[in-house]
N, C-alpha and C positions, 0 to 999 in steps of 0.2 A: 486426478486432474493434472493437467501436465501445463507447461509454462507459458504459453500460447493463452492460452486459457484462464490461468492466475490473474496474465496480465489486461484481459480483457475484462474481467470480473473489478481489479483496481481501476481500472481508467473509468468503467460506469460508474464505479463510487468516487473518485475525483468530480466529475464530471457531476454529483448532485454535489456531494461538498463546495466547492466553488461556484455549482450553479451555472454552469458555462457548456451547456450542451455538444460547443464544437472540440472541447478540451482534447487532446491527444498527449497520450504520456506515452514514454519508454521507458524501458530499461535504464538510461541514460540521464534523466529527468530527475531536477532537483528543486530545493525551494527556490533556488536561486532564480529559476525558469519560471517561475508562476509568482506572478505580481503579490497576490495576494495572500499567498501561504506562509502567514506567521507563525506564533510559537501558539499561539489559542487555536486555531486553524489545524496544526500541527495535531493538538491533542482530538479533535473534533474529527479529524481523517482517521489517526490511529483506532477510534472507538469505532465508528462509521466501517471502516475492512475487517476489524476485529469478527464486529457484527453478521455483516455478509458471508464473509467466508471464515465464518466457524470458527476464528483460532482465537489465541489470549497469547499477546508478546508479554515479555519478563521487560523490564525496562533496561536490562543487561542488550538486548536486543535492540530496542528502540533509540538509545545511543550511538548504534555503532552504524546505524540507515544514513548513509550517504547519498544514495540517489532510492532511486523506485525499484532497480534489481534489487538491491539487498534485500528491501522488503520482499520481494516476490521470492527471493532465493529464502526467507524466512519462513515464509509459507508453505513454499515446498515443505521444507523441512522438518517442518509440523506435519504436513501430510504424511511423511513418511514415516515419521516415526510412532502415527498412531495404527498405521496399517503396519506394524511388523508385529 
């Protein structure tokens, strides 16, 4: 799956998490942008992508997501290290 991709697969899981069908995230996208993404909210997305796209973050991980790339670059990164 390549990052095009990841991130189309996160914005559909935002987009039930908050319930907001017009939702568009980036790369770039943080809580700060989204009215209603609290720290509850927060945990409810992390389980929700978890979910969808196959992977389990370490909370060493889940710390350091500054915006929606990190997580996506998370992602990857788990893709790739189960396909070596």
């Amino acid at each position: 799956m390549n990052r095009e991709e990841v991130l189309k697969k996160v914005n559909d899981v935002f987009k039930d998490v908050f319930d907001d069908k017009n939702l568009a995230i980036s790369d770039v996208t943080t809580a700060n942008d989204i009215e209603d993404w609290g720290s509850l909210t927060h945990i409810t997305l992390i389980a929700a992508i978890e979910e969808e796209l196959d992977v389990k973050f370490e909370m060493a991980d889940i710390v350091k997501f500054e915006n929606v790339g990190d997580m996506v670059d998370a992602i990857l990164k788990k893709y790739a290290s189960v396909k070596k």
